[in-house]
C-alpha positions as CSV (number, residue, x, y, z in Angstrom):
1,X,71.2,46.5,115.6
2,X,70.7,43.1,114.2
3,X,66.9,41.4,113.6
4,X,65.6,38.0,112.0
5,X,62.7,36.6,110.4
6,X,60.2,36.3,107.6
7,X,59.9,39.4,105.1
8,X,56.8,40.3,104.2
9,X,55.3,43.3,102.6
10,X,56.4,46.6,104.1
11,X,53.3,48.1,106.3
12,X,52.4,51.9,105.0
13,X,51.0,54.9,106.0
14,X,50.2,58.6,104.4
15,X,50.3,62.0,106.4
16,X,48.6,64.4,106.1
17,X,51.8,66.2,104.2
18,X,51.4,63.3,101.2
19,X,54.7,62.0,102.9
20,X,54.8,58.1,102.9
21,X,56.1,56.6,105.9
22,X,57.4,53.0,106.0
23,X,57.7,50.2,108.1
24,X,59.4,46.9,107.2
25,X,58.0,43.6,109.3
26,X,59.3,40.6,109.9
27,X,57.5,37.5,111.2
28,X,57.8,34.3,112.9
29,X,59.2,31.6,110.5
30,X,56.7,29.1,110.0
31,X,54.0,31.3,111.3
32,X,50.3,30.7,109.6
33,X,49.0,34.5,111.4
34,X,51.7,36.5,110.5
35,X,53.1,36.8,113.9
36,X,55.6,40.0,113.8
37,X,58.5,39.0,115.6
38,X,60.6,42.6,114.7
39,X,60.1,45.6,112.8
40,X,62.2,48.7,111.2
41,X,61.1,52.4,110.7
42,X,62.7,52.6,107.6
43,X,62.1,56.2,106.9
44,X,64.4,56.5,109.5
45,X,67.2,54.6,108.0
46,X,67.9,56.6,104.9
47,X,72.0,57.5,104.6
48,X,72.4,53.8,106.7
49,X,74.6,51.3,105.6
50,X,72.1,48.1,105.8
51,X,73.2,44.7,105.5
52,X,70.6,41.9,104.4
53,X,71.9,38.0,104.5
54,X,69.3,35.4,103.5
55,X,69.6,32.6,105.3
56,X,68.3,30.2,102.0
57,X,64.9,28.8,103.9
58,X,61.6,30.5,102.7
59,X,58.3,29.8,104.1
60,X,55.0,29.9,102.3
61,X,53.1,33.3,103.8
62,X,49.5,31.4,103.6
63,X,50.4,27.9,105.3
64,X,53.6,28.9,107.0
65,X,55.6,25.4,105.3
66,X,58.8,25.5,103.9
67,X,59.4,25.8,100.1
68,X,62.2,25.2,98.1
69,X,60.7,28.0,95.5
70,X,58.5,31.1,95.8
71,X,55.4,31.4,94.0
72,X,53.8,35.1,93.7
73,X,54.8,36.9,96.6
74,X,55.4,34.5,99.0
75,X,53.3,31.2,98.4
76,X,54.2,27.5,98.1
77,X,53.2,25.5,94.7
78,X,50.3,24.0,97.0
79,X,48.7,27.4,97.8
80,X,49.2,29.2,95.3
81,X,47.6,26.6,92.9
82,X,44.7,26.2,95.2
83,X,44.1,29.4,96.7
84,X,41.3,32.0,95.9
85,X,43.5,34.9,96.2
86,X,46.2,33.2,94.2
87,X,43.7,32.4,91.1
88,X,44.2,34.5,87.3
89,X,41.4,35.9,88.2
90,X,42.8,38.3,90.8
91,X,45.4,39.9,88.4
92,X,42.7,39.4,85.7
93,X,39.5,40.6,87.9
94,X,37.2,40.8,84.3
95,X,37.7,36.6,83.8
96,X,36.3,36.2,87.6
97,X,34.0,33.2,87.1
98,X,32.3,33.3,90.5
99,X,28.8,33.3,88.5
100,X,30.0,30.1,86.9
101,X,30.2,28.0,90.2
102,X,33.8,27.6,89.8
103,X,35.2,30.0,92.7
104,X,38.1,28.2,94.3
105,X,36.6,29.6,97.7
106,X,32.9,31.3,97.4
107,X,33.6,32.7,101.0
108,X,36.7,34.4,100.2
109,X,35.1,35.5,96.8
110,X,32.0,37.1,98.4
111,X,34.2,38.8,101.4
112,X,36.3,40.1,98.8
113,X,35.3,40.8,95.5
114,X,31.5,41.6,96.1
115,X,32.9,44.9,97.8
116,X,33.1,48.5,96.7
117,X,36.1,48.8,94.3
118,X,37.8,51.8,93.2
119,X,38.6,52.6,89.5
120,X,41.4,55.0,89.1
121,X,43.9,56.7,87.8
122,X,47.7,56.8,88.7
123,X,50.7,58.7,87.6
124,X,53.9,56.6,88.3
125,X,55.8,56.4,85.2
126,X,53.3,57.0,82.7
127,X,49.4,57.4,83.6
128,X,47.8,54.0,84.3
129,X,44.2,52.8,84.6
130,X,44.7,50.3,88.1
131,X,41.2,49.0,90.6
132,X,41.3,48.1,94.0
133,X,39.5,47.3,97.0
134,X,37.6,50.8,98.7
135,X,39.9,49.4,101.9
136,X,43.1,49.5,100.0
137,X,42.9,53.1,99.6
138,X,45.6,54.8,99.5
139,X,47.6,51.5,100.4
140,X,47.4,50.0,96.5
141,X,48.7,53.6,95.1
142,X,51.7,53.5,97.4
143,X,52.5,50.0,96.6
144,X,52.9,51.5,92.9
145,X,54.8,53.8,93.9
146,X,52.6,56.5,92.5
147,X,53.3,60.1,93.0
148,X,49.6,61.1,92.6
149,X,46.2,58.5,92.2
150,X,42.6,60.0,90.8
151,X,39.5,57.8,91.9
152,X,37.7,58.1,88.9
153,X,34.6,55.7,90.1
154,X,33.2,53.5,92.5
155,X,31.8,50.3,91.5
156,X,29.4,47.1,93.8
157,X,32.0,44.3,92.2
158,X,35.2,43.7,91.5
159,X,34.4,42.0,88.5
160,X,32.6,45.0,87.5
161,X,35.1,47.5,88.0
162,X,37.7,45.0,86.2
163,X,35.3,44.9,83.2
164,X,35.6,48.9,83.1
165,X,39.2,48.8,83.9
166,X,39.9,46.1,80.8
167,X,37.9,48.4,78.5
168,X,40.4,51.5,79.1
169,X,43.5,49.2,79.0
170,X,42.7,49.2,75.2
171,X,44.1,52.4,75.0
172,X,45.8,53.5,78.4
173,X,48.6,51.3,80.0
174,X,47.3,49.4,83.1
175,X,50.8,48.8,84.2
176,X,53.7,50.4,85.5
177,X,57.5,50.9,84.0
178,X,59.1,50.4,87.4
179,X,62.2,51.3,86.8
180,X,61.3,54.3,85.2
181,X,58.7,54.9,88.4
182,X,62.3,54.4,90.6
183,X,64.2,56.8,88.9
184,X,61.6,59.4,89.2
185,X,60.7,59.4,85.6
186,X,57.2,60.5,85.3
187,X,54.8,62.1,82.7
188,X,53.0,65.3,83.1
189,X,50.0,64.7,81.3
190,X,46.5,65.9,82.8
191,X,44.8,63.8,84.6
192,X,41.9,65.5,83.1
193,X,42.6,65.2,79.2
194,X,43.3,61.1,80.1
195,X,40.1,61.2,82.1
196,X,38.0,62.2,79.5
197,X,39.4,59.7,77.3
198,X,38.7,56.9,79.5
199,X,35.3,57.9,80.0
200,X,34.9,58.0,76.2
201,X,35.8,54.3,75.9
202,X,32.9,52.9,78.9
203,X,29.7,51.7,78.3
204,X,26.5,54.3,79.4
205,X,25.8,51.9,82.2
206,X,29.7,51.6,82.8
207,X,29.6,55.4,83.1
208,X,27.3,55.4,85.6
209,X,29.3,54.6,88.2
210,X,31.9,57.3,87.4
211,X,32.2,60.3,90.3
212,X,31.3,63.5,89.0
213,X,34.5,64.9,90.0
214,X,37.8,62.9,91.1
215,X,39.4,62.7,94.0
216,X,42.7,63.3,94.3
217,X,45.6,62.0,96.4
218,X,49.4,62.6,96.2
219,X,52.5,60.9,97.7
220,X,56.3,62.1,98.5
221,X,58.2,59.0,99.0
222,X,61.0,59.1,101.4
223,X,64.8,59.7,99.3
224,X,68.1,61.5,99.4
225,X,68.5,60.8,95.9
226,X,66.5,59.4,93.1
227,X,69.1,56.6,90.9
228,X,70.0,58.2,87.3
229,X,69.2,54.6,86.1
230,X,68.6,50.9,87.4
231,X,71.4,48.8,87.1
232,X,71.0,46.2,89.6
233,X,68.0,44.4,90.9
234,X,68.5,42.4,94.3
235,X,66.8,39.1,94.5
236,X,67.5,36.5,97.3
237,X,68.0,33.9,94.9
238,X,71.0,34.9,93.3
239,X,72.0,37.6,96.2
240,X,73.4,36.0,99.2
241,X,74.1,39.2,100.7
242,X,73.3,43.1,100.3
243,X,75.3,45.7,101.9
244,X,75.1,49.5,100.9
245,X,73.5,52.5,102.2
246,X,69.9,53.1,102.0
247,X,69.1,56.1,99.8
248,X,65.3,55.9,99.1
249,X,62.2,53.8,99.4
250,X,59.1,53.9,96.7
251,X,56.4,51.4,96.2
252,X,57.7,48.2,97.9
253,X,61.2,49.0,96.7
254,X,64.8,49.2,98.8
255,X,66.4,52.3,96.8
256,X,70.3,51.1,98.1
257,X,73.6,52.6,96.4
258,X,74.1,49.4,94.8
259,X,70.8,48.5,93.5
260,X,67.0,47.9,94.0
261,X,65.1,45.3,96.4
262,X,61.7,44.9,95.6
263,X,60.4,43.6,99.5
264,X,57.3,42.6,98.2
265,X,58.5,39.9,95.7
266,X,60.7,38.1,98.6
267,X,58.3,37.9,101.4
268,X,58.5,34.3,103.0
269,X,62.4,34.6,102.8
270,X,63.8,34.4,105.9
271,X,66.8,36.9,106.7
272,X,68.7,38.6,108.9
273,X,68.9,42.5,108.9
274,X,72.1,44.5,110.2
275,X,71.5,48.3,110.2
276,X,75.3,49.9,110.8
């Protein structure tokens, strides 16, 4: 079986089990809606040999235009210096400067930052402080590759939530070790003893908006094997060609014999996928 397109991030889904099932997309080249020309159940897949040849062209996920380089996940230069969702802002949600008049888009800005945002906790490698969107529950936790998440509180903003979350990232990582999350490498400290912690470091009115008990959610990620350590990482830039059996999948990572592909960080390029 043999497929083309446009990579973009792989589409997931969480059972009722915790099992994460994936399902890698691939769109239209030059397409400005995403237009899904072929997809792969990857779960599926594990033990396959899988063969992935870029073809060298990558197209901007926003606009759809071609682009000589790739700028955060996907975008041309032009977008990503002039889009919303591109702005510092978004990876640094406590700098948002919507109040200030200076929103690259207000419409985007009030569609999706003034919105119920999570504030959480998530064990991947170590135990992280992370926010997201009330819709991207329990999408964002699987795109970490967590093995368990704890909404700690529920907050009107995302610039609110982002001042609580910078608070805690004082003291607790708000980041992840990913190749110690692909290797299976996690802590086993209680989410309770960190929660109190984080709790201690919020304002009162901060507090407020914490949930008198957590909720909970945990994740078994499709593998035959976890690596004993990360010794290649794939990119389409320097890697005209991957071949080597699948052997596990985890946040928006290819687990392969050989080496790691992170999906997410190559969408726009356009490839062709051989499954043996």
């Amino acid at each position: 079986m043999t497929i083309s397109g446009c990579l973009r991030k792989m589409r997931v889904s969480h059972g009722a089990d915790d099992a994460v099932d994936y399902t890698l997309e691939l769109c239209k080249p030059g397409s400005k809606t995403d237009e899904v020309t072929a997809t792969l159940p990857m779960n599926a897949l594990l033990s396959r040999e899988i063969r992935l040849r870029p073809s060298g062209k990558i197209f901007c996920v926003n606009c759809g235009k071609g682009t000589k380089k790739s700028f955060s996940d996907g975008y041309c230069w032009r977008c990503f210096s002039t889009l919303a969702e591109t702005d510092m802002c978004v990876m640094k949600p406590h700098t948002c400067h919507f109040d200030k008049g200076t929103c690259r888009d207000p419409d985007w800005g009030l569609k999706h930052c003034f919105q119920e945002h999570a504030l959480y906790l998530a064990r991947s490698s170590g135990l992280k402080v992370g926010i997201t969107r009330g819709t991207q529950v329990p999408t964002r936790f699987i795109d970490q590759g967590a093995s368990e998440a704890l909404i700690i509180g529920l907050f009107p903003s995302r610039k609110e939530v982002g001042e609580a979350e910078f608070a805690i990232s004082h003291e607790m990582s708000d980041k992840t070790n990913w190749k110690r999350m692909l290797v299976n490498e996690t802590c086993d400290t209680p989410f309770d003893q960190c929660l109190a912690h984080a709790r201690s470091l919020l304002t009162p009115s901060q507090q407020e908006h914490l949930l008198p008990s957590g909720r909970l959610l945990r994740f078994a990620y499709p593998h035959l094997s976890w690596p004993s350590k990360i010794s290649n990482s794939f990119n389409f830039d320097k890697s005209p060609l991957i071949h080597s059996p699948l052997i596990g999948i985890r946040g928006q990572y290819l687990i392969f014999e050989a080496g790691v592909l992170n999906i997410r960080s190559q969408s726009g390029y356009e490839v062709e996928i051989e499954v043996e």
